[in-house]
C-alpha positions as CSV (number, residue, x, y, z in Angstrom):
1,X,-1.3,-14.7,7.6
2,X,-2.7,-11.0,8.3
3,X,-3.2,-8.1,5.3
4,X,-0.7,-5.1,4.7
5,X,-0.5,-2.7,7.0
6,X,-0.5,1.0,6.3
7,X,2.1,2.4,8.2
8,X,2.4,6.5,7.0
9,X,1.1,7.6,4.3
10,X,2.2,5.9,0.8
11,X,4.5,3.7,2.9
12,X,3.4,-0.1,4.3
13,X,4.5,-3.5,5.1
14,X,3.9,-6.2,2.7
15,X,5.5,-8.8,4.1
16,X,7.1,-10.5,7.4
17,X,6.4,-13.3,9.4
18,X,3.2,-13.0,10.3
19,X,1.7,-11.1,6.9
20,X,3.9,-13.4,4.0
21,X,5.8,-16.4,5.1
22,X,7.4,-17.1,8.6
23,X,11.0,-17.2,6.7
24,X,10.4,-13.5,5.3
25,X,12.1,-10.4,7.1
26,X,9.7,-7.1,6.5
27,X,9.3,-5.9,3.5
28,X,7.6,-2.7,2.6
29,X,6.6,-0.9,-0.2
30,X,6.7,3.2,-0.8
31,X,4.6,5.0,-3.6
32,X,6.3,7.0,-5.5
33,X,4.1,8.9,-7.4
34,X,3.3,6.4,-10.5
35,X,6.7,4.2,-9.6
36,X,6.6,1.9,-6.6
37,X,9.6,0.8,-4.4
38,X,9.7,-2.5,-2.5
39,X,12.6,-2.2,0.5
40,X,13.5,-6.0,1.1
41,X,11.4,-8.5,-1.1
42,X,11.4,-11.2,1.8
43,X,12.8,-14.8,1.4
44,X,11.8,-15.3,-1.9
45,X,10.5,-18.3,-1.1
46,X,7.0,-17.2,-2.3
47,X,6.9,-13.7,-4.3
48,X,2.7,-14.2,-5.0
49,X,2.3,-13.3,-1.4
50,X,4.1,-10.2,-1.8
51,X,2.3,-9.3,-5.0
52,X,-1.3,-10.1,-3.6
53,X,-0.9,-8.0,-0.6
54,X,0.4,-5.1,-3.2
55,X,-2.8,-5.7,-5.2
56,X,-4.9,-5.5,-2.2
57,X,-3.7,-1.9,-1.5
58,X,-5.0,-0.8,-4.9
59,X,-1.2,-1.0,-6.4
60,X,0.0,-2.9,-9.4
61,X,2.9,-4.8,-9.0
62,X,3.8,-3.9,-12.8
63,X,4.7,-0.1,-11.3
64,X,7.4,-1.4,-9.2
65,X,10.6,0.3,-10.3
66,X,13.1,0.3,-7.3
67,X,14.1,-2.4,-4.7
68,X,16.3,-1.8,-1.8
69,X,18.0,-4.7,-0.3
70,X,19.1,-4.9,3.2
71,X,20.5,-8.1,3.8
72,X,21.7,-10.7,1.0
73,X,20.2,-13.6,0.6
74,X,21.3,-17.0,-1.3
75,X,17.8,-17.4,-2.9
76,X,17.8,-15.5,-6.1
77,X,15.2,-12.4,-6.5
78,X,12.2,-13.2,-8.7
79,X,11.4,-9.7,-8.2
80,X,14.5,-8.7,-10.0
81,X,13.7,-11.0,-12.9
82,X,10.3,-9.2,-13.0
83,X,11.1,-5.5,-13.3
């Protein structure tokens, strides 16, 4: 799998098929100032992708405040458990 990828400024892709998990849709984060907001959070299948490619672009996932989903899906969100 490749790293995030910057995309404008405070806005990147996390995850997708070839970055997270071939199941995963893209998924990108926005900073927000001291909040963070994830727009799609994937498959689920495997969130610790998601959170290591966050870490590697110097954000903690702990700041994540908002998600935006764009498709439903029949796996439950961890993220949601998380925030």
């Amino acid at each position: 799998m490749s790293k995030p990828l910057k995309i404008f400024d405070e806005v990147y892709i996390v995850g997708g098929p070839t970055i997270s998990n071939p199941s995963d849709c893209m998924a990108y984060l926005v900073g927000c100032g001291k909040e963070l907001a994830l727009i799609d959070t994937g498959s689920s299948e495997d969130i610790s992708i998601l959170e290591e490619n966050i870490k590697k672009l110097g954000y903690n996932q702990n700041n994540l405040s908002t998600i935006f989903f764009n498709s439903f899906s029949y796996r439950p969100c961890w993220w949601c458990f998380k925030l």
